[in-house]
N, C-alpha and C positions, 0 to 999 in steps of 0.2 A: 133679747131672750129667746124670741121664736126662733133664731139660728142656734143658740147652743142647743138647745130645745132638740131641735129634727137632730142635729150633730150625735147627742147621748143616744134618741133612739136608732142613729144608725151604728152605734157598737164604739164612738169617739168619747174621748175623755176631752173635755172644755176646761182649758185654762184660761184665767183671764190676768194680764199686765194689772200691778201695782199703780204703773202711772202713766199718765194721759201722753203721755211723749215718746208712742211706740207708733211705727206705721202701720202694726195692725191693729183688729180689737181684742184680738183673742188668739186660740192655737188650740187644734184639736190633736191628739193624739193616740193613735191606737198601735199598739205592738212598741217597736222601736221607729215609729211613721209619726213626724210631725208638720202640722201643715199651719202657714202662718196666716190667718183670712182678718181680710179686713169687709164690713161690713153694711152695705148702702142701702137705704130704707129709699126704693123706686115707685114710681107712678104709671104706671102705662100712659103712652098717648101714642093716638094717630097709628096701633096696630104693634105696637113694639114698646121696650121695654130701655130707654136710654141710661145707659149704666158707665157714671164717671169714675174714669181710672185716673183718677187724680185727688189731692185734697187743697182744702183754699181755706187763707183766713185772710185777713185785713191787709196782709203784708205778702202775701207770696201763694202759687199754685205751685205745685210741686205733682209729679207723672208718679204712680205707683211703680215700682222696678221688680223682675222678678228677687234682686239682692235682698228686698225688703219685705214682700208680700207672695204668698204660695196662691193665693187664691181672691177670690173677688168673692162676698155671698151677698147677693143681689133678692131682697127680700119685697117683693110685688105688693104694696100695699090695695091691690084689687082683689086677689083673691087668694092671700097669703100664701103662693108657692114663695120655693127657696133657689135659687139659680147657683151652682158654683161656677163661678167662669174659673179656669185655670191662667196665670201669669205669663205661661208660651203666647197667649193672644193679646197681651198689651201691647198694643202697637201704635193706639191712639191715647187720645186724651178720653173720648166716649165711645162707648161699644154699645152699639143697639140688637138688643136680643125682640126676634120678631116674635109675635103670638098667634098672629093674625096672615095670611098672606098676602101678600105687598098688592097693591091695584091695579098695577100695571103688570103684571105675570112674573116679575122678576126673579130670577132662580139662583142668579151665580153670585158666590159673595154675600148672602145671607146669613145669617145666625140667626137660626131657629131657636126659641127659649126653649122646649124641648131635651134638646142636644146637651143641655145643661142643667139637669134637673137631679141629678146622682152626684155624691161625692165620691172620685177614684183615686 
C-alpha cells in the first residue's frame, strides 16, 4: 500500500491484478503511460539495499524479464523510502542499491539508492 500510496501522490493512477498469477503487483498509469511494477518489501544490510529480481516458490525461481515487468518498487522497511529500479538494469538475479558508501572507497559500478528515488 505505501507504493500505491507515493504512486497517487505522484500524479499515477494504481491498478491492481484480479489474480495472484501476474508478474507484477500492480500498474500505474498516467496519461496513455503504463508502467508494470512489481513490488519487494527490503531490509537494509551491510550499507545497501539487496533488491531480488526474481520470484521463488517451493518449485521454481523464475528472473523478472523486461517482457513482464516495467519496474522493480523496492520499499526499505528502515526508513520507508520507495526505490523504482527500472527493467533496462535486470541483469542479475539481485541488484544491491547502496545507502551508505562502500568501506573500501569503491566508485565504479555502484548503484546509489539515490539514483532511484523518483518515478520517470
Amino acid at each position: 500500500m505505501a507504493v500505491a500510496t507515493k504512486l497517487m501522490k505522484l500524479g499515477w493512477t494504481v491498478l491492481h491484478p484480479l489474480s495472484e498469477n501476474n508478474r507484477y503487483d500492480l500498474v500505474a498509469e498516467r496519461g496513455n503511460e503504463f508502467k508494470r511494477i512489481q513490488v519487494k518489501y527490503v531490509t537494509p544490510k551491510n550499507g545497501g539495499l539487496p533488491v531480488n529480481c526474481r520470484s521463488s516458490n517451493n518449485w521454481s525461481v523464475k528472473r523478472y524479464s523486461p517482457k513482464e515487468v516495467d519496474i522493480i518498487a523496492a520499499y526499505d522497511s528502515r526508513d520507508e523510502n520507495i526505490y523504482f529500479i527500472p527493467s533496462s538494469i535486470f541483469n542479475a538475479s539481485t541488484i544491491k542499491l547502496r545507502l551508505e558508501p562502500t568501506k573500501n572507497g569503491q566508485r565504479q559500478k555502484i548503484r546509489h539508492a539515490k539514483e532511484f528515488i523518483n518515478l520517470n
